[in-house]
VMD Tcl script that draws the C-alpha trace (Angstrom):
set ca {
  {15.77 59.39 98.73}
  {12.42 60.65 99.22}
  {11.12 57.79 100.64}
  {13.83 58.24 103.52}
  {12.97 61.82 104.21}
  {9.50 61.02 104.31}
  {10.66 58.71 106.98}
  {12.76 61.66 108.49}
  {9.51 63.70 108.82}
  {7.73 61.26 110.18}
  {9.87 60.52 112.90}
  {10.42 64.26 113.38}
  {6.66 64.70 113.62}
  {5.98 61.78 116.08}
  {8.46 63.35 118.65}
  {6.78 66.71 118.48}
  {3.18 64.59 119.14}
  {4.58 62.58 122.07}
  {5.26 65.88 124.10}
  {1.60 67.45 123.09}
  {0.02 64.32 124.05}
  {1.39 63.66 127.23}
  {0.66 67.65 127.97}
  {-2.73 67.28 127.43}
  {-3.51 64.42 129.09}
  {-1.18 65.75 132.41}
  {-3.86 68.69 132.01}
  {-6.97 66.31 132.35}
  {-5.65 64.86 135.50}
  {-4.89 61.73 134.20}
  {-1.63 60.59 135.41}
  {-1.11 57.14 134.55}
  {-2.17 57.35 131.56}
  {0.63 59.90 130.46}
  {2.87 57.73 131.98}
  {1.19 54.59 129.77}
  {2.05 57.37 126.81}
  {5.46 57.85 127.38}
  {6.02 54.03 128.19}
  {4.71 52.75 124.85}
  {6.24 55.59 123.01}
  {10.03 54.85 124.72}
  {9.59 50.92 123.53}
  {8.88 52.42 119.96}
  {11.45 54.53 119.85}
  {14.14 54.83 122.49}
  {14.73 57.62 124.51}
  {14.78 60.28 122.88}
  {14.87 64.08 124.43}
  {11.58 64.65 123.38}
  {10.45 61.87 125.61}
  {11.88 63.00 128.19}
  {11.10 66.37 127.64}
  {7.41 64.38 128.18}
  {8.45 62.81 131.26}
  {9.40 66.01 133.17}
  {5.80 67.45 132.48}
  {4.69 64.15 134.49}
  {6.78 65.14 137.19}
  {5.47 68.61 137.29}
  {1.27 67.28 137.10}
  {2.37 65.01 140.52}
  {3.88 67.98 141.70}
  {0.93 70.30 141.20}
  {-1.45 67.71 142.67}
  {0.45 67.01 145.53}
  {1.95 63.75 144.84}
  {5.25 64.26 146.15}
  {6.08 59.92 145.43}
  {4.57 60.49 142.02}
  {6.56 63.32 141.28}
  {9.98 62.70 142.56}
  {9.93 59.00 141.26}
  {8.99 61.13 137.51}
  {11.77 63.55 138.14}
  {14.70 61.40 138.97}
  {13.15 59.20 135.74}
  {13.63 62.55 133.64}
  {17.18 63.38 135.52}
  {18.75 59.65 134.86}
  {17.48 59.91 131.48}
  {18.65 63.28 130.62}
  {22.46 62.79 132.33}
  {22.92 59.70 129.97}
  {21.85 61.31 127.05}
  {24.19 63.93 127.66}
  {26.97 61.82 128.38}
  {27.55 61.74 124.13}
  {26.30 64.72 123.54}
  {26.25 68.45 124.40}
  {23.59 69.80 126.71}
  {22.58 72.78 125.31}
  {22.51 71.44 121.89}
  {19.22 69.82 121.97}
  {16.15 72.54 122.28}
  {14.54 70.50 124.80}
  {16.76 68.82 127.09}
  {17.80 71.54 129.07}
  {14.04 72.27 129.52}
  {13.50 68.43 130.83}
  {16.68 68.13 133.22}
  {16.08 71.72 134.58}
  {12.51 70.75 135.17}
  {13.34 67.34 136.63}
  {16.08 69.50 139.09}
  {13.38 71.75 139.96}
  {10.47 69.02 140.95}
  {13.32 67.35 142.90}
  {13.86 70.43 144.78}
  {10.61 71.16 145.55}
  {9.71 68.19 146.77}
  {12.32 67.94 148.91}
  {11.13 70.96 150.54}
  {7.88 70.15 151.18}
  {9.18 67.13 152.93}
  {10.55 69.72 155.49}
  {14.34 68.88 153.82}
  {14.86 72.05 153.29}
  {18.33 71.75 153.67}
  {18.79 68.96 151.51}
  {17.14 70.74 148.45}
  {19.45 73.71 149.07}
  {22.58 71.60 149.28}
  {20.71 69.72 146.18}
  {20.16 72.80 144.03}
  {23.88 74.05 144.61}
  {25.62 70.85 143.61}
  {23.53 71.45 140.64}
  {23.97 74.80 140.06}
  {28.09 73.95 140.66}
  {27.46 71.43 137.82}
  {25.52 73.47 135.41}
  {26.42 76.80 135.75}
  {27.58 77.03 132.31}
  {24.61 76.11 130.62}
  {21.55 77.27 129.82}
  {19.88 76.13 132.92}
  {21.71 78.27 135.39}
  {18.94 80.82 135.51}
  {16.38 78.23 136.41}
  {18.37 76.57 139.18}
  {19.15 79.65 140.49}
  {15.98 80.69 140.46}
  {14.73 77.54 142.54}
  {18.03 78.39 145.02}
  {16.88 82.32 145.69}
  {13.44 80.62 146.67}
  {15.04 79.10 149.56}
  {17.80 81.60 150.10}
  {17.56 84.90 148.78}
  {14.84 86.39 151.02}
  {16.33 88.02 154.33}
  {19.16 88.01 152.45}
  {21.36 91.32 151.09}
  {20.26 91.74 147.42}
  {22.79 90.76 144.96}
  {24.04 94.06 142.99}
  {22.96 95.08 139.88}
  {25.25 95.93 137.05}
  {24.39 99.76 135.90}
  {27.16 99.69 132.91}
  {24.60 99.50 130.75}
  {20.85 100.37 130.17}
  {17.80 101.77 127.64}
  {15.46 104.74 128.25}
  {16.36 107.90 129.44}
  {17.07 107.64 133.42}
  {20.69 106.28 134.42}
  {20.55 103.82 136.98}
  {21.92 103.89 140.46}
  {23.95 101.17 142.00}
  {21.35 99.80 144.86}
  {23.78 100.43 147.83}
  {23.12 104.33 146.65}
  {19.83 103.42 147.05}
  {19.71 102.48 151.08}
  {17.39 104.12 153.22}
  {14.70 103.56 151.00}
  {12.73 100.67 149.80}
  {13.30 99.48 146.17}
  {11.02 97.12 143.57}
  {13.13 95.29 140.96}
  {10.49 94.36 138.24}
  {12.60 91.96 136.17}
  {11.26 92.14 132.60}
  {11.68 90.87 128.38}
  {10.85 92.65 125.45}
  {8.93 89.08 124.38}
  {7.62 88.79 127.59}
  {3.41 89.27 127.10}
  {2.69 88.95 130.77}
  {5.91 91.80 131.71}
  {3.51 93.96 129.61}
  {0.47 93.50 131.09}
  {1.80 93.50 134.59}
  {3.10 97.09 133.81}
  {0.02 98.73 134.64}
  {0.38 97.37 138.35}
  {3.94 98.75 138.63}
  {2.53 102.10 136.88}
  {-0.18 102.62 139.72}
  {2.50 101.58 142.39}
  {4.94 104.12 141.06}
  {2.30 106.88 141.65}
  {0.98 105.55 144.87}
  {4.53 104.73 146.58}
  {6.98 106.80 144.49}
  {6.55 110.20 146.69}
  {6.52 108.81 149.90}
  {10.12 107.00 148.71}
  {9.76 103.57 146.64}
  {12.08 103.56 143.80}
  {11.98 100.86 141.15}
  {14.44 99.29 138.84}
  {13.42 97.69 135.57}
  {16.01 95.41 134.85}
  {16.29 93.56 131.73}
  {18.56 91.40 129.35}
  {19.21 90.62 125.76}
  {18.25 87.83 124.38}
  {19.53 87.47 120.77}
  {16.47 88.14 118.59}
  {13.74 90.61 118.29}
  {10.20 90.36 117.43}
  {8.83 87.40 115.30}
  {11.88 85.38 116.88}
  {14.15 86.95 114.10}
  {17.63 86.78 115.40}
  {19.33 90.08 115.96}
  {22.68 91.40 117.01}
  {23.48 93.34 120.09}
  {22.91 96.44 118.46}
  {19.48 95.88 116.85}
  {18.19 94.05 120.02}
  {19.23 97.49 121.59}
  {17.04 99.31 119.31}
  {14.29 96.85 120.25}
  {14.32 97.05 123.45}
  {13.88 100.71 123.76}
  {11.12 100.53 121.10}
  {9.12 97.89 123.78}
  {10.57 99.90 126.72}
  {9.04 103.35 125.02}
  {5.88 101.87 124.40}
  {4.73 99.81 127.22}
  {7.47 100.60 130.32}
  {8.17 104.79 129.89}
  {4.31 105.15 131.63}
  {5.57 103.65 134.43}
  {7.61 106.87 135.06}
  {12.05 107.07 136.21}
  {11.86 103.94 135.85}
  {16.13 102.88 135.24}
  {15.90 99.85 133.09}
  {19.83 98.55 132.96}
  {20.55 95.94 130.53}
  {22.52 92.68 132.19}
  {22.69 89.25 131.84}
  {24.66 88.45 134.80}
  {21.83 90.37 136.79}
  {19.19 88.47 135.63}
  {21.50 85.07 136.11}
  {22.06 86.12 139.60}
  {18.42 87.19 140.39}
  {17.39 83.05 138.49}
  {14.92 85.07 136.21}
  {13.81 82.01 133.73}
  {10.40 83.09 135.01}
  {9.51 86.69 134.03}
  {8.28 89.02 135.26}
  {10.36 88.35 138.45}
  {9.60 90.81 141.09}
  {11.86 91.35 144.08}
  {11.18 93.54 147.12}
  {14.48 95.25 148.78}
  {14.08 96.63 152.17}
  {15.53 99.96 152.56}
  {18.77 98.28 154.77}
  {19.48 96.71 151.03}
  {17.82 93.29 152.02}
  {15.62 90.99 150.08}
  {11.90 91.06 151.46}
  {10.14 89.42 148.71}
  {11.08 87.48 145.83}
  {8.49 86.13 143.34}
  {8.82 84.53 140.01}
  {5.41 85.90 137.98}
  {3.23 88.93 137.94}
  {1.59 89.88 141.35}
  {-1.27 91.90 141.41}
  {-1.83 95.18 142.17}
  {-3.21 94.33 145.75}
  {-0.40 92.28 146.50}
  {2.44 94.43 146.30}
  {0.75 97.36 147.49}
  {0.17 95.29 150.80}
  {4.23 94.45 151.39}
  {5.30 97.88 150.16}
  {3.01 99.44 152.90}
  {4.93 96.91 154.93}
  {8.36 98.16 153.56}
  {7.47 101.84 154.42}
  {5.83 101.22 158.19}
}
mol new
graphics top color blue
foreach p $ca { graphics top sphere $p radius 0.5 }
foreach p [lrange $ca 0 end-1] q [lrange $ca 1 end] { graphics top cylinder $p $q radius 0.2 }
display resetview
C-alpha cells in the first residue's frame, strides 16, 4: 500500500514539475525547447491536464513574441486537447483545465485579430462564450469579447442590490451627464491595492469638476489565507479590505455582484473602464494603469 502511494505522489509531483518547467523555459525565450518538454513528457505519460495546462503557456510565449503561426498552431494543440479531455469528464472539475482551454480560446482570438480578422475572432469568441457560459471561463472569454466590442459601446448596467462601505450606489443611467471610472477590484487582489493610490489622486483631481467612480467588486468564496468562507463572512472581509485600503479613495460606492463582474469579463483585476458621460464605454483595460494614463483620457472625458 505504501509503495502505491509513493507512486501516487510521484506522479502527482511530476505533473506539478511539467507546468514549472515548461514556464520557465517559455520565460528564457526558448520555444522549442518547451515544446521538446511537453513532447517527451506527453509520451511518458499521456495527456494529462497538467500538460496541457503546459501547452497553453507555449501558446501565450509565441503570442508575446509575435509568432502568430507558433502560437495559434500551440493554441488549437491546447483547445483539441482540452475538448477531448472533457468529453468524459466535467470542465470545471479539474483546477487547471479551464485555465488551459480559456487560455488556448484567448491566443486564438488574439491572433486572429492581429491578422486583421477581426470579425472572425468576435464571431470566434461568441460561439465560445455560447458554449461556455456556464463555466468558469465565462469571465475570461468575455473579457477577450469587450476587447473587441465593448468600447463605443453603452456600458452594461451595474447591479446596486447589494454593496460594502458606507455610500449606496447609483444605477449608472442616474449617473449621465457626467463621466464615470469603474475600478473593478478583489479583496485578494495585491495589484487592486496598490493601484488604489492612482484612483485616490484621481478622485481629488477629477472628483469636483464631476468624475464619479464606482468600485465594483464580487465574492469569491474564501477570505484571506484562501480559507473558504460563506457569504456572510466574505461580507465581513470585504469591508475589512475595503476600510483599509479603498475608504481613502473617498464616495467611492463599491456594490457587490457577480453578474457585473461576468458582464464587464473581469478574470483580470483591476479592470478599469472609462464611461463617457452619454453612458458609453471610452476605455476598457484589463490591469492597473498608471496615474498618468488615466488622468490623460479623463481630461479627454471632461473637454
Amino acid at each position: 500500500m505504501r509503495f502505491l502511494l509513493g507512486l501516487f505522489l510521484m506522479a502527482l509531483s511530476v505533473q506539478a514539475e511539467i507546468v514549472g518547467e515548461v514556464r520557465m523555459t517559455v520565460d528564457a525565450g526558448d520555444l522549442p525547447a518547451a515544446e521538446h518538454l511537453v513532447s517527451n513528457y506527453m509520451h511518458a505519460h499521456g495527456t494529462t491536464p497538467e500538460v496541457i495546462f503546459a501547452n497553453s503557456w507555449i501558446a501565450r510565449g509565441y503570442l508575446e513574441r509575435g509568432k502568430l503561426d507558433g502560437a495559434d498552431k500551440s493554441a488549437m494543440e491546447t483547445r483539441a486537447w482540452a475538448l477531448a479531455l472533457v468529453t468524459h469528464r466535467k470542465l470545471d472539475a479539474e483546477p487547471v483545465l479551464p485555465l488551459a482551454l480559456s487560455a488556448a480560446i484567448e491566443v486564438h482570438a488574439q491572433v486572429l485579430e492581429r491578422r486583421n480578422q477581426r470579425s472572425e475572432a468576435i464571431t470566434f469568441l461568441r460561439a465560445e462564450l455560447a458554449r461556455w457560459g456556464a463555466t468558469s471561463m465565462r469571465a475570461r472569454i468575455q473579457k477577450n469579447l469587450n476587447l473587441l466590442t465593448l468600447e463605443g459601446r453603452p456600458a452594461p448596467p451595474i447591479s446596486i442590490t447589494e454593496w460594502t462601505g458606507d455610500t449606496k450606489p447609483e444605477p449608472l443611467l442616474a449617473l449621465r451627464g457626467h463621466p464615470v471610472l469603474l475600478f473593478f477590484w478583489a479583496h485578494w487582489c495585491p495589484d487592486c491595492k496598490a493601484d488604489s493610490v492612482v484612483i485616490q489622486a484621481l478622485n481629488a483631481r477629477y472628483g469636483p469638476r464631476g468624475l464619479k467612480i464606482i468600485g465594483p467588486t464580487m465574492r469569491y468564496g474564501y477570505v484571506g489565507g484562501g480559507e473558504d468562507a460563506t457569504p456572510a463572512k466574505e461580507n465581513a472581509w470585504i469591508r475589512e479590505t475595503f476600510d483599509k485600503y479603498y475608504a481613502r479613495i473617498g464616495a467611492m460606492p463599491a456594490p457587490i455582484s457577480e453578474e457585473t463582474m461576468r458582464a464587464y469579463g473581469v478574470s483580470t483585476t483591476p479592470t478599469i473602464v472609462l464611461v463617457d458621460k452619454h453612458g458609453v464605454v471610452w476605455l476598457y483595460h484589463p490591469g492597473a494603469m498608471s496615474y498618468q494614463e488615466l488622468a490623460s483620457e479623463v481630461e479627454k472625458l471632461l473637454g
